[in-house]
N, CA and C atoms of all chains as a GROMACS GRO file, in nm:
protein
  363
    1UNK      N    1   0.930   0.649  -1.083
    1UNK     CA    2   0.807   0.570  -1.085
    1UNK      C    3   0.692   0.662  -1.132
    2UNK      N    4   0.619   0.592  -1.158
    2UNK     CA    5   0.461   0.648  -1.249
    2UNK      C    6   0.427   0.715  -1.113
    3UNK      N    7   0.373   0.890  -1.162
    3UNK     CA    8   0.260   0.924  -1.058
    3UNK      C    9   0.109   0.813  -1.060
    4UNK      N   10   0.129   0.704  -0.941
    4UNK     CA   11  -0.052   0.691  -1.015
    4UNK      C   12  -0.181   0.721  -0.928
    5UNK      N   13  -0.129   0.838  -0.796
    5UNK     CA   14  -0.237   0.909  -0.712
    5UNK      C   15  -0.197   0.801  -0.592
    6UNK      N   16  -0.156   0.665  -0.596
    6UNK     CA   17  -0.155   0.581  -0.511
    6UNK      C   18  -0.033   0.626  -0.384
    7UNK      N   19  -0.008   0.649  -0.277
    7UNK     CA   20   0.071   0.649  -0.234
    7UNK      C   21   0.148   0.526  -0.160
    8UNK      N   22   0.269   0.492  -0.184
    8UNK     CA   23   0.303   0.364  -0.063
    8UNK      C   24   0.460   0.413  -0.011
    9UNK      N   25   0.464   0.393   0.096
    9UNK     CA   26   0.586   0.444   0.174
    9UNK      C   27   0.574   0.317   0.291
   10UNK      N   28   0.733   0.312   0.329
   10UNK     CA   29   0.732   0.208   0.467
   10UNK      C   30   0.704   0.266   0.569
   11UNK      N   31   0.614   0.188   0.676
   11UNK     CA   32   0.538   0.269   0.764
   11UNK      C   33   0.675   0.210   0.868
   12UNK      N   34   0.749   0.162   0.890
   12UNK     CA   35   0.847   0.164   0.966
   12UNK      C   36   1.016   0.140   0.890
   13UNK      N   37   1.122   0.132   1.024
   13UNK     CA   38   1.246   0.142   0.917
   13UNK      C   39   1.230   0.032   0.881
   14UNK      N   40   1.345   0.011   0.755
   14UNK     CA   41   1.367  -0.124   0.724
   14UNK      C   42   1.533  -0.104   0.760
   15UNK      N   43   1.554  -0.285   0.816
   15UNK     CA   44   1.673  -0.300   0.932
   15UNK      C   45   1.713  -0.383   0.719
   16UNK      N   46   1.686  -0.386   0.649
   16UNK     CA   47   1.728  -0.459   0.528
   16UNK      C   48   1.771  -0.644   0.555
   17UNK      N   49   1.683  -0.646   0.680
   17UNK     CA   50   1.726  -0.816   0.693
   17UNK      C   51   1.626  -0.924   0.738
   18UNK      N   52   1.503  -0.822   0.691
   18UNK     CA   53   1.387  -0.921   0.734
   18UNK      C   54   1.303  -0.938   0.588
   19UNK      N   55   1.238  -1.056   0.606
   19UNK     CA   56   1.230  -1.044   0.448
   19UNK      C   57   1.068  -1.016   0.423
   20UNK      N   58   0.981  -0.978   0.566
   20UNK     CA   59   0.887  -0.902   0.550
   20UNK      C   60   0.880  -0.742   0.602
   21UNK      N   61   0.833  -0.660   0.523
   21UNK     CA   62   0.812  -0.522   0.532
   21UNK      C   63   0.686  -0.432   0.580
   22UNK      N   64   0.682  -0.348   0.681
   22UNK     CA   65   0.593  -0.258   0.688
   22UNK      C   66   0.504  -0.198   0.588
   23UNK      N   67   0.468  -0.143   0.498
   23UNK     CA   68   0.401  -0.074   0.412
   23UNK      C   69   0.334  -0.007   0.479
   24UNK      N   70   0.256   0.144   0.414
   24UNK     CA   71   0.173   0.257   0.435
   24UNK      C   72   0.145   0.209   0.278
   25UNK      N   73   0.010   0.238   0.273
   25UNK     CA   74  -0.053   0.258   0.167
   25UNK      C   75  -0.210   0.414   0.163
   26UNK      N   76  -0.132   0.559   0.098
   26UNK     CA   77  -0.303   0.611   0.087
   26UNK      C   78  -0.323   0.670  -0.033
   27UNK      N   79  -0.435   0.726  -0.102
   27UNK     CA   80  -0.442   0.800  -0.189
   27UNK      C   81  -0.473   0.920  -0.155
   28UNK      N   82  -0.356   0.978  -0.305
   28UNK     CA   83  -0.332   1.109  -0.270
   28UNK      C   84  -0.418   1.191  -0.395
   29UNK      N   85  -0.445   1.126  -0.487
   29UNK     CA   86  -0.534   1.184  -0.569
   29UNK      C   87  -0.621   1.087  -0.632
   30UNK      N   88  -0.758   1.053  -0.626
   30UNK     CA   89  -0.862   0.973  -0.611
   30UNK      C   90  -0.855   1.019  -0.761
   31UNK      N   91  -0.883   1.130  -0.837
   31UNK     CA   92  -0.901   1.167  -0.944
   31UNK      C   93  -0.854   1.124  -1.021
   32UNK      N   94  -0.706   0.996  -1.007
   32UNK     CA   95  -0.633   0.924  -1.107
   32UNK      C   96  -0.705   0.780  -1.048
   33UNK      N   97  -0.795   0.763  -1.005
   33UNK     CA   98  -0.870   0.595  -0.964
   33UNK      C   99  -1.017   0.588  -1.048
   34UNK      N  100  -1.061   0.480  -1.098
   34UNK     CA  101  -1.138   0.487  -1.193
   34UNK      C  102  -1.251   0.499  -1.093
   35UNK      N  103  -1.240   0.373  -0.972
   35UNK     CA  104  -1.338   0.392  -0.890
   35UNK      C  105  -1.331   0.466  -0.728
   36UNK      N  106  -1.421   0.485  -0.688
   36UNK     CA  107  -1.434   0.556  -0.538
   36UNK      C  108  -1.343   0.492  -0.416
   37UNK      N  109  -1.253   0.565  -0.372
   37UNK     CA  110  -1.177   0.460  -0.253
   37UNK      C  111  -1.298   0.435  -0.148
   38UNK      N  112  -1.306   0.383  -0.061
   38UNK     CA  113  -1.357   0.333   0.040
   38UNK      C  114  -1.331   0.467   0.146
   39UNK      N  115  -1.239   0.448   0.147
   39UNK     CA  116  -1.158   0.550   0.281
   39UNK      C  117  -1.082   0.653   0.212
   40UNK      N  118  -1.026   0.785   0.336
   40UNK     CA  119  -0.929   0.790   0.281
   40UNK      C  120  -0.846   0.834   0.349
   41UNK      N  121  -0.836   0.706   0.488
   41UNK     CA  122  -0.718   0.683   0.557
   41UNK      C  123  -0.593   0.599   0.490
   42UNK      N  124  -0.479   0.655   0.572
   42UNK     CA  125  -0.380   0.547   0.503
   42UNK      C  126  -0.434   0.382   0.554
   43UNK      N  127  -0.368   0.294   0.503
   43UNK     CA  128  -0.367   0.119   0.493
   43UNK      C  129  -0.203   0.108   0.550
   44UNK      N  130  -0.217   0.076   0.662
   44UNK     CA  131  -0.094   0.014   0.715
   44UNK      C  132  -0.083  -0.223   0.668
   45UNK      N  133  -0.021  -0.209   0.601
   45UNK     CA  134   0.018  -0.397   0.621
   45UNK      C  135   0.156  -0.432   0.611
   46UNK      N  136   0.176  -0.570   0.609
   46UNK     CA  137   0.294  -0.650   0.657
   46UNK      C  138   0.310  -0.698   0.461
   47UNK      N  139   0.418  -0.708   0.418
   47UNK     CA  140   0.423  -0.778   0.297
   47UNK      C  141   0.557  -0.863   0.296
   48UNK      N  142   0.553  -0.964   0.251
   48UNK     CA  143   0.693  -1.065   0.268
   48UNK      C  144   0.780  -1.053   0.129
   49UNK      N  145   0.887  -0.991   0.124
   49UNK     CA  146   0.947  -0.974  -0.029
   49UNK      C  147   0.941  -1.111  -0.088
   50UNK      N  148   0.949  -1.209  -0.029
   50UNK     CA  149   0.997  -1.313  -0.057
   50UNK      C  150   0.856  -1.399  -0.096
   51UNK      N  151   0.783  -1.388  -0.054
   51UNK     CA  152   0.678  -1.518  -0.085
   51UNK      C  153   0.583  -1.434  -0.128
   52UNK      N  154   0.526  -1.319  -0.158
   52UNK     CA  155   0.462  -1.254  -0.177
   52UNK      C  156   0.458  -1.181  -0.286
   53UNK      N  157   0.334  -1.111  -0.328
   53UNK     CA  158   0.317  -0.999  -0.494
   53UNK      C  159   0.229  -0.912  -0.474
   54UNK      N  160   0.267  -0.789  -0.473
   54UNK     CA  161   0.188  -0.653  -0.500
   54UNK      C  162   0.058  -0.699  -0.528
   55UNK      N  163   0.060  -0.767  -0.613
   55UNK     CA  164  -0.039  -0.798  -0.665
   55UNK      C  165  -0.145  -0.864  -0.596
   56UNK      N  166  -0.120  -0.993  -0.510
   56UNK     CA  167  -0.158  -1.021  -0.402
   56UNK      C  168  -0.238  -0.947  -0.326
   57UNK      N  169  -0.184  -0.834  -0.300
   57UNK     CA  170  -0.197  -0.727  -0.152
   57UNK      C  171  -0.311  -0.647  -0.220
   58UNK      N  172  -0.290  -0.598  -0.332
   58UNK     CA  173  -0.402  -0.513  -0.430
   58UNK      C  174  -0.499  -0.635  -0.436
   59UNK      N  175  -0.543  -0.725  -0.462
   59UNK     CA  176  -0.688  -0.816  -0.466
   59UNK      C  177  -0.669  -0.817  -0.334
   60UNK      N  178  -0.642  -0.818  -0.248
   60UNK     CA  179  -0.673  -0.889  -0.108
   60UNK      C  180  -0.762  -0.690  -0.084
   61UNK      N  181  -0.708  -0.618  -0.142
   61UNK     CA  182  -0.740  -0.479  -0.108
   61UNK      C  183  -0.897  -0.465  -0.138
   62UNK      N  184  -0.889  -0.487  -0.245
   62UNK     CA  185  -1.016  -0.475  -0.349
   62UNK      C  186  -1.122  -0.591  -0.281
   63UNK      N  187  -1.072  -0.700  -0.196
   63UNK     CA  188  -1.192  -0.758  -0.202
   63UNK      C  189  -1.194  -0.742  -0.033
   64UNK      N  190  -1.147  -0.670   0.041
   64UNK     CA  191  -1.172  -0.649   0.153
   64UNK      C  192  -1.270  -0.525   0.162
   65UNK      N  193  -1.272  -0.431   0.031
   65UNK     CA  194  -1.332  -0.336  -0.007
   65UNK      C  195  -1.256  -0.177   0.014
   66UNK      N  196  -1.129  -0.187   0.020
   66UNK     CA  197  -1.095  -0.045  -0.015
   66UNK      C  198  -1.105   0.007  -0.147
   67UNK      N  199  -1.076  -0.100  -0.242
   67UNK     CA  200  -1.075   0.004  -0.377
   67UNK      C  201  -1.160  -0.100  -0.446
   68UNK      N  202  -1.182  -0.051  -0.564
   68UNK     CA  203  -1.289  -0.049  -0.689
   68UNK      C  204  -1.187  -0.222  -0.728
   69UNK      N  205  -1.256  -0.290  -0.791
   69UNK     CA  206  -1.202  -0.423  -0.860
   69UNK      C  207  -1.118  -0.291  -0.992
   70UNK      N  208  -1.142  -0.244  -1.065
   70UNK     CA  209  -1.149  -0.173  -1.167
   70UNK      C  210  -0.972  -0.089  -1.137
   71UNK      N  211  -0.950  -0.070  -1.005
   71UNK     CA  212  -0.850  -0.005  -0.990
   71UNK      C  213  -0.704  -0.121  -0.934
   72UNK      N  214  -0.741  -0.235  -0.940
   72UNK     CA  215  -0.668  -0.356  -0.868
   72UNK      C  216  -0.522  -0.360  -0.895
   73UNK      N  217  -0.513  -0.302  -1.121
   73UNK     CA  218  -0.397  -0.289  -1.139
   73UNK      C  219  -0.285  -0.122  -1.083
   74UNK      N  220  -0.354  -0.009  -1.069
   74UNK     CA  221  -0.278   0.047  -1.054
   74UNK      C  222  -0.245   0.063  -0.886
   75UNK      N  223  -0.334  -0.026  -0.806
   75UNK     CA  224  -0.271  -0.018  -0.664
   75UNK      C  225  -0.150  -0.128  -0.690
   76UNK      N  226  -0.170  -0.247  -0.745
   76UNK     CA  227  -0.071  -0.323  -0.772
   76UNK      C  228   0.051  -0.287  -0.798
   77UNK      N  229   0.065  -0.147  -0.932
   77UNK     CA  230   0.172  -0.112  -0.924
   77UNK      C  231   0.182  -0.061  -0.850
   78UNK      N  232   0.162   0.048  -0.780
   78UNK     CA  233   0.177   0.134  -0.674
   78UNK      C  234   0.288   0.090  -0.589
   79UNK      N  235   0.243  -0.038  -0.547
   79UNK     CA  236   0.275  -0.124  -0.430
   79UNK      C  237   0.445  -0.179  -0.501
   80UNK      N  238   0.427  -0.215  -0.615
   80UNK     CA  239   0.554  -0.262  -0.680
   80UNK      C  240   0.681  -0.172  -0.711
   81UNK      N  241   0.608  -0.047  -0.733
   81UNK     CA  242   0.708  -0.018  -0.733
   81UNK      C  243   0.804   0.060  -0.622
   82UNK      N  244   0.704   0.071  -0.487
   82UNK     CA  245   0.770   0.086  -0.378
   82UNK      C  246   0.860   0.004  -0.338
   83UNK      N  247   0.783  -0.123  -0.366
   83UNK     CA  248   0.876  -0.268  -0.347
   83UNK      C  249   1.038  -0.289  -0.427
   84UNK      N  250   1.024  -0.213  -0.551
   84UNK     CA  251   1.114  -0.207  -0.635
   84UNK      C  252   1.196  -0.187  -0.551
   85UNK      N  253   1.222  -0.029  -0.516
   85UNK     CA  254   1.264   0.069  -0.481
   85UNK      C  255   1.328   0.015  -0.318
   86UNK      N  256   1.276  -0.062  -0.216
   86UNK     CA  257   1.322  -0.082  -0.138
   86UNK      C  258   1.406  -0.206  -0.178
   87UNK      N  259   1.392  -0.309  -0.260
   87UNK     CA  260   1.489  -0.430  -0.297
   87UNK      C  261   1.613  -0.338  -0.356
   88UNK      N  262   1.609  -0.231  -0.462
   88UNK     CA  263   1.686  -0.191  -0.521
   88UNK      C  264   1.840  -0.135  -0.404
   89UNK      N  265   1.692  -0.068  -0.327
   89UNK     CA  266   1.780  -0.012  -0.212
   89UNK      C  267   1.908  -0.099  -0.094
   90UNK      N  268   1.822  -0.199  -0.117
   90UNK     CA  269   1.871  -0.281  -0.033
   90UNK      C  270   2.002  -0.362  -0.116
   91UNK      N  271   1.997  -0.426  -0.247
   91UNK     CA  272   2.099  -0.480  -0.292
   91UNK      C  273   2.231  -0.371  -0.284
   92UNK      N  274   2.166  -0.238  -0.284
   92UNK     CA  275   2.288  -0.109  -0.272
   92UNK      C  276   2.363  -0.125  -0.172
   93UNK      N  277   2.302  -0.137  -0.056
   93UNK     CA  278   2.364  -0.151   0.112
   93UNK      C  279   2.459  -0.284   0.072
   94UNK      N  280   2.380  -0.367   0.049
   94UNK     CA  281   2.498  -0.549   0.021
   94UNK      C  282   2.583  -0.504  -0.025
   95UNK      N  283  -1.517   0.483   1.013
   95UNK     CA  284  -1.389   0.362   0.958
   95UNK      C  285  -1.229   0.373   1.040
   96UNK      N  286  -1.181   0.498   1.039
   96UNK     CA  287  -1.064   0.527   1.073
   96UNK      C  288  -1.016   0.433   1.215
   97UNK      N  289  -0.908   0.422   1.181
   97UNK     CA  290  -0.891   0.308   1.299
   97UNK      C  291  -0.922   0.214   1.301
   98UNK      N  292  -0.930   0.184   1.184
   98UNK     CA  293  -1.008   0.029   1.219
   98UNK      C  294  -0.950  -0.119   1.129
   99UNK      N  295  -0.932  -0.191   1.182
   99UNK     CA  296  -0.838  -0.334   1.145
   99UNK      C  297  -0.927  -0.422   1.049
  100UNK      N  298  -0.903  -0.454   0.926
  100UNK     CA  299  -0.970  -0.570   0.864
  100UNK      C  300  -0.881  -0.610   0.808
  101UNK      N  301  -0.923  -0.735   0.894
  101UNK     CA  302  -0.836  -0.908   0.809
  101UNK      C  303  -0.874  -0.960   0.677
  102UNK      N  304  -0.793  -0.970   0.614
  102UNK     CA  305  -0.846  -1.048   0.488
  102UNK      C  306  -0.868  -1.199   0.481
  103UNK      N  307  -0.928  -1.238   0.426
  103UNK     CA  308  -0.973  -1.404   0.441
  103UNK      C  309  -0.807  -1.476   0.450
  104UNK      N  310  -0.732  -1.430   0.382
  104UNK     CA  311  -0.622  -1.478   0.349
  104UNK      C  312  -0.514  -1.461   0.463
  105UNK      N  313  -0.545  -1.389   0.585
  105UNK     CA  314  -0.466  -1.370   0.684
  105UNK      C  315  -0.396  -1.210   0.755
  106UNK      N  316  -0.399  -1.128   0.605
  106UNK     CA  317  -0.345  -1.033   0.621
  106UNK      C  318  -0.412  -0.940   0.706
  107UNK      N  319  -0.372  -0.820   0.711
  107UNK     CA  320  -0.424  -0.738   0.827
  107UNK      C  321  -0.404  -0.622   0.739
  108UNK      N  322  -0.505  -0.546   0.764
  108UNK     CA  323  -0.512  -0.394   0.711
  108UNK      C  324  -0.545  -0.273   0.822
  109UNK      N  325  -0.447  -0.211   0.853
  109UNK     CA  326  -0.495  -0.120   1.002
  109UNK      C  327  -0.528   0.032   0.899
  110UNK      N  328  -0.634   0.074   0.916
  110UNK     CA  329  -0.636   0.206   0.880
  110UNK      C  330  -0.626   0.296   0.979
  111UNK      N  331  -0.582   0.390   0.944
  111UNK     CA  332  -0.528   0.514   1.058
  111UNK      C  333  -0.522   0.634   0.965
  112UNK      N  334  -0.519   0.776   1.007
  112UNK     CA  335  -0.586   0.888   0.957
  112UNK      C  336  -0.425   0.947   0.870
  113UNK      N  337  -0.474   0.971   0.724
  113UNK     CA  338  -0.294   1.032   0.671
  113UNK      C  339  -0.225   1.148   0.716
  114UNK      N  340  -0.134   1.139   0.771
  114UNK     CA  341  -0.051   1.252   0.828
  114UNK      C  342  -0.083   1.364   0.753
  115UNK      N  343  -0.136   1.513   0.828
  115UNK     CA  344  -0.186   1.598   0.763
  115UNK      C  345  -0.069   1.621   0.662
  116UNK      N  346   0.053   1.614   0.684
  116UNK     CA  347   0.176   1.667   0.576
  116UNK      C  348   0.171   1.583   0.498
  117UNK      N  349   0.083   1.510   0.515
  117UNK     CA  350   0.161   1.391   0.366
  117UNK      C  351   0.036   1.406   0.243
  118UNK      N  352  -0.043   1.529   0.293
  118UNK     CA  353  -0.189   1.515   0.171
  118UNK      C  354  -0.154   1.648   0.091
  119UNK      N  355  -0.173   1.601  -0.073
  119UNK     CA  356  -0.120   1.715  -0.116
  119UNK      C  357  -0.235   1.787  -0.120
  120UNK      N  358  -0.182   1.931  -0.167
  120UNK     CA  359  -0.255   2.068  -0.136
  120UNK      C  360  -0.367   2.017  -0.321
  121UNK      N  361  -0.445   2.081  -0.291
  121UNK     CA  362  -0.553   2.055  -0.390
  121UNK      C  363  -0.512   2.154  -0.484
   0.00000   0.00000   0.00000
């Protein structure tokens, strides 16, 4: 996956049978964000593989005010491709 | 800020909490 400063890791295990997930979300290098984070604690949330989009979670981010509107797409990926990475993981276990 | 919970209009929940000193890279 792209370095994009964004960090996202599961903030708890995944049992691979629930079809919503923990997330950690922090930045680790602001210097790849166009605009100023808010914080720069991690973002713990809940995301549902199933009914849900990175994308989603990044505007809901941006307009709660952690990040810049300007940065919406690369938390988006950020988030996706953690997401990738745990679906990928998971069809492995099946 | 740290520690601190904001809901999004939409339902979600955002808990901030402080990044594990090991997880920040070295400058």
């Amino acid at each position: 996956a792209e370095d994009t400063g964004v960090r996202v890791e599961l903030a708890e295990e995944d049992n691979g049978r629930k079809s919503t997930i923990a997330l950690r979300l922090w930045v680790e290098d602001p210097k790849k964000l166009k605009g100023k984070p808010k914080d720069n604690g991690a973002i713990e949330f809940t995301f549902d593989l199933e009914k849900e989009t990175p994308e989603d979670v990044a505007q809901e981010m941006v307009e709660s005010g952690f990040f810049h509107e300007s940065d919406v797409k690369i938390v988006g990926k950020s988030i996706r491709d953690r997401v990738a990475l745990i679906q990928w993981r998971r069809s492995r276990i099946r | 800020s740290l520690n601190a919970q904001v809901v999004h209009s939409a339902g979600r929940r955002f808990i901030v909490s402080p990044v594990p000193e090991s997880r920040l890279r070295e400058p």
